[in-house]
C-alpha positions in Angstrom: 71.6 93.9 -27.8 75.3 93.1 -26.5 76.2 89.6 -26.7 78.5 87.7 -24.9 82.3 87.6 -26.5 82.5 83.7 -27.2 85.5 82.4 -28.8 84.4 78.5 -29.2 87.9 77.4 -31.1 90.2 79.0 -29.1 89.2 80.2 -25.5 90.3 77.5 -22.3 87.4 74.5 -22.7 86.7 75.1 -18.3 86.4 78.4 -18.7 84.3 78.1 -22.2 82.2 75.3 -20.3 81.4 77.5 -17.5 80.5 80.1 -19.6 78.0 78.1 -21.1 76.8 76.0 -18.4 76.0 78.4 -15.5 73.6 80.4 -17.6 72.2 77.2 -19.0 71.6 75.3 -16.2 69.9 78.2 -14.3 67.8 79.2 -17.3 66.7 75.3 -17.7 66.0 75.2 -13.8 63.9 78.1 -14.1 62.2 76.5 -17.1 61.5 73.7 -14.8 59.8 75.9 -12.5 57.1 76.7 -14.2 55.7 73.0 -14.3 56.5 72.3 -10.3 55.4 76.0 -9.4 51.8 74.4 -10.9 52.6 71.2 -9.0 53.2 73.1 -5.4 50.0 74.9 -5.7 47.9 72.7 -7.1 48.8 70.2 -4.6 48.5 72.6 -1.7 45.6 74.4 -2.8 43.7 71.8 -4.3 44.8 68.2 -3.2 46.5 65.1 -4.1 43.5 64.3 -7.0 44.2 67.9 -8.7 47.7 66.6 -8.7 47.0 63.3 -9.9 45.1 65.4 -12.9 47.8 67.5 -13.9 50.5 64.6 -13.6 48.1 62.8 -16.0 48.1 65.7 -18.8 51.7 66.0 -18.6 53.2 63.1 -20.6 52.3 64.4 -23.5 54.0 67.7 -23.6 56.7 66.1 -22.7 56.5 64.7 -26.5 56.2 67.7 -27.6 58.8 69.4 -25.9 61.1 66.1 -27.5 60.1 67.0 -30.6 61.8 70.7 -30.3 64.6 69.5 -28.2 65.0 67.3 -31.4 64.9 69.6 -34.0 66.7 72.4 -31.7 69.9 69.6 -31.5 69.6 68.9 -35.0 69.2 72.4 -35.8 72.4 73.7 -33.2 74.6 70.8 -34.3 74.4 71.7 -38.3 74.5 75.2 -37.8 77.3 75.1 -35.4 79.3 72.9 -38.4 78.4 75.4 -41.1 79.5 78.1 -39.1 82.6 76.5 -38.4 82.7 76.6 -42.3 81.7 80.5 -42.9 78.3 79.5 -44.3 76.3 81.6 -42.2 73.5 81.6 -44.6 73.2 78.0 -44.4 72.8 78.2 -40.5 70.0 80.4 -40.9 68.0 78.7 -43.2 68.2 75.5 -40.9 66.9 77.4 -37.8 64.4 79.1 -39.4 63.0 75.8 -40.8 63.1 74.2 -37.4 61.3 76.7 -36.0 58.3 76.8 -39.0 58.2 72.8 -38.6 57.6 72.6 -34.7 54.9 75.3 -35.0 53.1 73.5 -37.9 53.3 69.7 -35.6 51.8 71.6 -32.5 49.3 72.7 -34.2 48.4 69.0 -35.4 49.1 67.9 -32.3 46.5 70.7 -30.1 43.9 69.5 -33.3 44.0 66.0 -32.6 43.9 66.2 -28.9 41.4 69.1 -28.1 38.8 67.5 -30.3 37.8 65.5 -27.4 39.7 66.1 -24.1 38.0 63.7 -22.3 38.4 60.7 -24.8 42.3 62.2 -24.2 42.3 61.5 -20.7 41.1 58.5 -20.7 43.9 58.0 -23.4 46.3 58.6 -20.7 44.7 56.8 -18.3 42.8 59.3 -16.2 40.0 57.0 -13.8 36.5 58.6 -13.8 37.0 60.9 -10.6 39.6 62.3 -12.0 38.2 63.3 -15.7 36.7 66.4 -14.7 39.8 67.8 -13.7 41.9 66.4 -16.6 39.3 68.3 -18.6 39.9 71.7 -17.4 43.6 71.2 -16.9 44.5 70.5 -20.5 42.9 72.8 -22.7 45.3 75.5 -21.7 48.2 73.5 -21.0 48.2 71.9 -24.2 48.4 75.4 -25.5 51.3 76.5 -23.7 53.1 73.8 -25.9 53.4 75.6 -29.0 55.6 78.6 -26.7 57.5 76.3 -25.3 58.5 74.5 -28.5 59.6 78.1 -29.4 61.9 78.2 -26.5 62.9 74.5 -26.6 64.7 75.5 -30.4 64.9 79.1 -29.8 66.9 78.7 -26.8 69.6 76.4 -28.6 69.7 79.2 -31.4 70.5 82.0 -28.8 73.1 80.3 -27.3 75.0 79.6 -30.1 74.7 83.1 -31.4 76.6 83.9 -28.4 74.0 85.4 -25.5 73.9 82.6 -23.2 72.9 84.7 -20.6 69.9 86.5 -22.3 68.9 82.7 -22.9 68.6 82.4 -19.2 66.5 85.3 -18.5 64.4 84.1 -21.6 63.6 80.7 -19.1 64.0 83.0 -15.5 61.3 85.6 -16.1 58.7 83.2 -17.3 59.4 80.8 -13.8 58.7 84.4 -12.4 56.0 85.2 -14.0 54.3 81.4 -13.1 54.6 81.5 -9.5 52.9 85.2 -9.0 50.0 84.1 -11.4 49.6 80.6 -9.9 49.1 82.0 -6.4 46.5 84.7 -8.1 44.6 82.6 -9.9 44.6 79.1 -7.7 44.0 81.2 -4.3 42.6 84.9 -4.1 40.9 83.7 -7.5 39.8 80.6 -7.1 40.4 79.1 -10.5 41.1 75.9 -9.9 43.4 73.5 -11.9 42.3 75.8 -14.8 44.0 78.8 -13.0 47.1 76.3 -12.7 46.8 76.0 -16.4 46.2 79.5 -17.5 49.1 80.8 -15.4 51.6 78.2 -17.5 50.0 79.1 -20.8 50.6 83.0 -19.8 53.9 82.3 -18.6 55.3 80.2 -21.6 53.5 82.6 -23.8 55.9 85.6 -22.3 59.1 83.0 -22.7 58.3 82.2 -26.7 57.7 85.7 -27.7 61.2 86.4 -25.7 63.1 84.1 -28.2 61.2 84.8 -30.9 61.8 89.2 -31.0 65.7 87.7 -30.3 65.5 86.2 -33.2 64.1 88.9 -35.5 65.5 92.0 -33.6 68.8 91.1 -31.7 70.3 88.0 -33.0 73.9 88.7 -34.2 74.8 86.0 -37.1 71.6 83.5 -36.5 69.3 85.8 -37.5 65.7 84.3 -38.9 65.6 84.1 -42.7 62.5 84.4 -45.6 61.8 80.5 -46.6 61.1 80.4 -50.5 58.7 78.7 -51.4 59.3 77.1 -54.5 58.9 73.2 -55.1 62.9 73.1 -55.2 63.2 75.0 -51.9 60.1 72.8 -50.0 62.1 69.7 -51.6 65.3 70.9 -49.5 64.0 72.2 -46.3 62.2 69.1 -46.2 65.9 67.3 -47.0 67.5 69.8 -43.8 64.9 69.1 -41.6 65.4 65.1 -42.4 68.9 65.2 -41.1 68.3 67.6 -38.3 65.3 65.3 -37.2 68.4 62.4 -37.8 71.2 64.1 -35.8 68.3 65.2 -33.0 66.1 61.9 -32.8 67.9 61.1 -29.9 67.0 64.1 -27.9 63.4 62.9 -28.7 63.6 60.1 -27.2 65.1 61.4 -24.4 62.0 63.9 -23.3 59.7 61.2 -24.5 61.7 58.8 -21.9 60.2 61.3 -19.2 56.8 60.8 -20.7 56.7 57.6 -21.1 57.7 57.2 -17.7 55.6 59.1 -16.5 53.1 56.8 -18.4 54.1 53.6 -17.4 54.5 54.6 -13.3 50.8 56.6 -13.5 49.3 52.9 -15.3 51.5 50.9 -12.8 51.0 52.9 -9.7 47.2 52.7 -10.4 47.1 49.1 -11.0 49.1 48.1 -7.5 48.0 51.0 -5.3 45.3 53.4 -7.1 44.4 57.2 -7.0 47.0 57.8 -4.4 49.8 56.0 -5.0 49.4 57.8 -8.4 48.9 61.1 -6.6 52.9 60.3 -4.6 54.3 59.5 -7.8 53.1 62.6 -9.7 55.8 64.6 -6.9 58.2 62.3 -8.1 57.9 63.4 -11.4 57.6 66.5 -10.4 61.4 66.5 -9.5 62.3 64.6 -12.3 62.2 67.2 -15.0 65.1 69.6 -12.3 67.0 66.2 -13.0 66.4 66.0 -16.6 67.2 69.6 -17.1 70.6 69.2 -14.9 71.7 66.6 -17.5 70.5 68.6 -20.7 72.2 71.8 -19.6 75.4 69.5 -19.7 74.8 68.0 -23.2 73.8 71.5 -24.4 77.0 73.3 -22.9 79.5 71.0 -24.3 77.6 70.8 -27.7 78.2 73.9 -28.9 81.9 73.3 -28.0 82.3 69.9 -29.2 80.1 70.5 -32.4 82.4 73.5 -33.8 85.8 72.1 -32.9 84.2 68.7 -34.7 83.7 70.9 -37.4 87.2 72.6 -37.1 88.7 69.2 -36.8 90.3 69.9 -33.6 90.3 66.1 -31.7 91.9 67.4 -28.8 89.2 69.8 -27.7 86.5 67.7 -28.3 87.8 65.1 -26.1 88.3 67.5 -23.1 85.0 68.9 -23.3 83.1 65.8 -23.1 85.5 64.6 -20.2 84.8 67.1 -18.2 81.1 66.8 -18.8 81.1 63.8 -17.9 82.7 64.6 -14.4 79.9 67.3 -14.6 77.2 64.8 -15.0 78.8 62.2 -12.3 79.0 65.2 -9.8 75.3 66.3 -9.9 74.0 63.1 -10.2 75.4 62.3 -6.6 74.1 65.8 -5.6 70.9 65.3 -6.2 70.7 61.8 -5.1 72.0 62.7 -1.6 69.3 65.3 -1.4 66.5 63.3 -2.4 67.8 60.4 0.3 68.5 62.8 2.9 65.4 65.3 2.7 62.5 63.1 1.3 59.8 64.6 3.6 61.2 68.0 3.4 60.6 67.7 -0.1 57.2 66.0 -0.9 55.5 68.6 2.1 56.1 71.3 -0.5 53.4 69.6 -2.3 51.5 68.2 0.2 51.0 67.9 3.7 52.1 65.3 6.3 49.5 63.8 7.4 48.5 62.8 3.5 48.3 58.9 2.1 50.0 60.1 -1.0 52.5 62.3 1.0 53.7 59.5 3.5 54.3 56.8 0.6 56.2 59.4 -1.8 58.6 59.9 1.5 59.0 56.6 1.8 59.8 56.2 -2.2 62.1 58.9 -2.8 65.5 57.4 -1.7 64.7 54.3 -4.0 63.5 56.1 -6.7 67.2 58.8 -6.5 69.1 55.8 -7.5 68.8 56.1 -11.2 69.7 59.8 -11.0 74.0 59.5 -11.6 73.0 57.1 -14.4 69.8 59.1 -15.7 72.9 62.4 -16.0 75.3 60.3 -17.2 73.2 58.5 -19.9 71.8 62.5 -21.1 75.3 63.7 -21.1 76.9 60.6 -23.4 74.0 60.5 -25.6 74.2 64.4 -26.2 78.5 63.9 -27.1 76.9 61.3 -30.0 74.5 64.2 -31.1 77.4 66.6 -31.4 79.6 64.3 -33.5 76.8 63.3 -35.3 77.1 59.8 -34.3 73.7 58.8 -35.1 73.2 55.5 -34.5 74.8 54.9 -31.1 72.7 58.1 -29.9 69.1 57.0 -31.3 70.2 53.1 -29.8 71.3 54.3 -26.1 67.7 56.8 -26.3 65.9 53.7 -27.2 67.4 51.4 -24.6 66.5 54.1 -21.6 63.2 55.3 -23.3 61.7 51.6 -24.2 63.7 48.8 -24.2 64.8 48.9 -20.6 62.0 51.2 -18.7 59.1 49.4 -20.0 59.9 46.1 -19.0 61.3 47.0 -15.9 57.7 48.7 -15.2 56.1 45.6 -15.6 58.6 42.9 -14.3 59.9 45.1 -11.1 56.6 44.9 -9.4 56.3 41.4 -9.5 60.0 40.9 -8.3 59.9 43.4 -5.7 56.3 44.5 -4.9 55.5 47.9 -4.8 59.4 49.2 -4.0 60.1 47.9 -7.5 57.7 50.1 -9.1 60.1 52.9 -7.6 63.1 51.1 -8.9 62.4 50.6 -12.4 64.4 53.7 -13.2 67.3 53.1 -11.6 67.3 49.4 -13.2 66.5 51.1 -16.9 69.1 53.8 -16.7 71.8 51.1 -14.7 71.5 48.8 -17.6 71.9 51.7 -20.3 75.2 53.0 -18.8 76.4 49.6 -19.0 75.9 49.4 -22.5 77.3 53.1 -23.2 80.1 52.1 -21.3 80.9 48.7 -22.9 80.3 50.3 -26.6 83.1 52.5 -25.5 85.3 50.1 -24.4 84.7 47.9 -27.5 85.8 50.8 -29.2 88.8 51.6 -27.4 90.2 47.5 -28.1 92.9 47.6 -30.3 92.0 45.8 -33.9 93.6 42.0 -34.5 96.3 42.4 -36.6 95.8 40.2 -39.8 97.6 36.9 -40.2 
């Protein structure tokens, strides 16, 4: 397989960026597809309850996908260091071992979950009309997880082994794939939100097994390595996995941000409005993954970049790269925002029609909820420059402030302030408040030390 010629100390950082991004946004787009391909069917073929139902099972493969995106950082940013330092070896055995652990914690996860789907739901606060469809949804979905953890590391690993392009595809086909089988199975077939589910389980099945012949076939340097398994060697990997889990944490937090908003607006949303308030927020989310994925194919273009000149010790490079993801992030924040502003009813009648409860209040919502998207890019892009320097503890505190700290209380405390538009303005107040603190620990940063007396 020919992979791209990628020169990562020495080659101009816009043109390296580009190289990286373009590729990597589309492929994460595409990713992104495959959920909201489910979303535009269900919701058109089945209604705004099958799309409250779906919404519901979602938060927690969010999680999981964190968990991948956390050891695929982790993973990315060591191996980008050691090959920076000609120990190829070393980068294997860390990929490999990221890849081994996130198959072992799905399968925990898809153990503890499909024992009893419907005390699940209830878990995530599905109401009794909408547990029967919660219960067909998931099984499959839940499934799907374990090939997209596969890509959510994989992917990382490909690009760093120079075949950013082939990373793409590896996101492109399955988005593909999902739209033809959601229209078989949901209409000619009539499937159901099962069909919905089956068609993303087939699809993300196609994607895994993509990265995964990469990695055993085609991969130049990052090929996939035998794990020994001696009490020394279990000892270790469980050592490399501890400081890719340390370096990555924040990654975590930031897919388990989407969950847990998606968790806090479906609990808050039923509490102030009920089924179909729930149902206009689920196209929110819907969107909000294309947003979160604009943000991560910034932090995962520059941190291959940053992370080997780190490792080079070439200042100077690193500080360009994140600049100009930054003015990457700012850019497509305001992009999106005017879209969302501008086109609300465009936008939610891919999902559902006009004349819909949960249609007419989603319009209405969109513009307030778009706020939070400059700072929701910018917040992704900073945290992910802390990941590639392994700056551990400002990354894991900004996560926490977005994921927790700010979004939960602003859930709770927005609706009482500000009725109902609140609820669609607790992200912009939870991401607001985090790029004020990212941008006052840098400026505390940047003061010059008092001279001693």
């Amino acid at each position: 397989m020919k992979r791209d010629s990628i020169d990562l100390g020495s080659v101009r950082i816009p043109k390296l960026f580009r190289a990286y991004f373009i590729p990597t946004l589309f492929g994460m787009l595409s990713l992104c597809a495959v959920t909201v391909t489910d979303g535009i069917f269900v919701g058109r073929g089945l209604g705004s309850d099958a799309l409250a139902a779906v919404n519901i099972c979602i938060a927690p493969t969010m999680l999981i996908m964190g968990i991948s995106l956390m050891l695929g950082v982790g993973a990315s940013v060591v191996s980008s260091i050691h090959m920076a330092n000609g120990n190829v070896k070393a980068a294997r055995l860390n990929i490999t071992q990221a890849l081994v652990c996130v198959t072992l914690v799905v399968a925990v996860f898809l153990s503890l979950t499909l024992a009893s789907p419907e005390a699940t739901g209830r878990l995530l606060g599905s109401s009794d009309s909408l547990l029967p469809l919660v219960r067909s949804y998931m099984p499959c979905v839940f499934v799907a997880c374990l090939f997209q953890a596969w890509c959510g590391i994989g992917l990382f690993i490909v690009r760093l082994d120079g075949s950013p392009k082939y990373a793409m595809w590896c996101n492109i086909l399955p988005g593909l794939l999902n739209v033809v089988l959601d229209y078989l199975f949901i209409f000619p077939l009539d499937m159901g939100v099962f069909g919905a589910a089956l068609a993303t389980c087939i699809s993300c099945f196609v994607g895994g097994v993509m990265v995964v012949l990469y990695l055993l076939a085609f991969a130049g340097s990052l090929r996939l390595i035998r794990i020994k398994m001696s009490a020394k060697s279990l000892r270790l990997s469980l050592r490399n996995l501890g400081y890719q889990c340390k370096i990555g944490i924040s990654a975590l937090l930031g897919e388990a941000t989407m969950g847990m908003l998606m968790l806090m607006g479906n609990i808050v949303f039923m509490k102030y409005v009920g089924d179909y308030g729930v149902g206009a927020f689920s196209i929110a989310c819907y969107y909000c993954p294309f947003v979160f994925m604009i943000g991560n194919a910034i932090a995962q273009s520059a941190q291959p970049i940053i992370s080997y000149n780190y490792g080079l010790g070439s200042k100077s490079r690193v500080v360009a790269t994140e600049r100009l993801a930054i003015l990457s992030a700012v850019a497509c924040g305001l992009i999106v925002t005017m879209a969302f502003t501008l086109f609300p009813s465009g936008m939610v009648r891919l999902f559902l029609s006009g004349d819909s409860p949960s249609a007419a209040f989603a319009a209405e919502g969109f513009p307030l909820f778009s706020l939070a998207f400059v700072f929701f890019i910018f917040n992704l892009t900073a945290i992910g420059y802390f990941q590639s320097i392994e700056k551990v503890v400002p990354s894991i505190v900004f996560a926490l402030l977005r994921g927790v700290i700010f979004l939960v209380p602003s859930f709770l405390l927005m609706p009482v302030l500000a009725g109902v538009a609140g609820i669609w303005l607790a992200l912009f107040v939870s991401e607001s408040l985090t790029s004020a603190a990212i941008i006052g620990y840098y400026f505390a940063r940047r003061r010059p030390k008092a001279q001693p007396l």
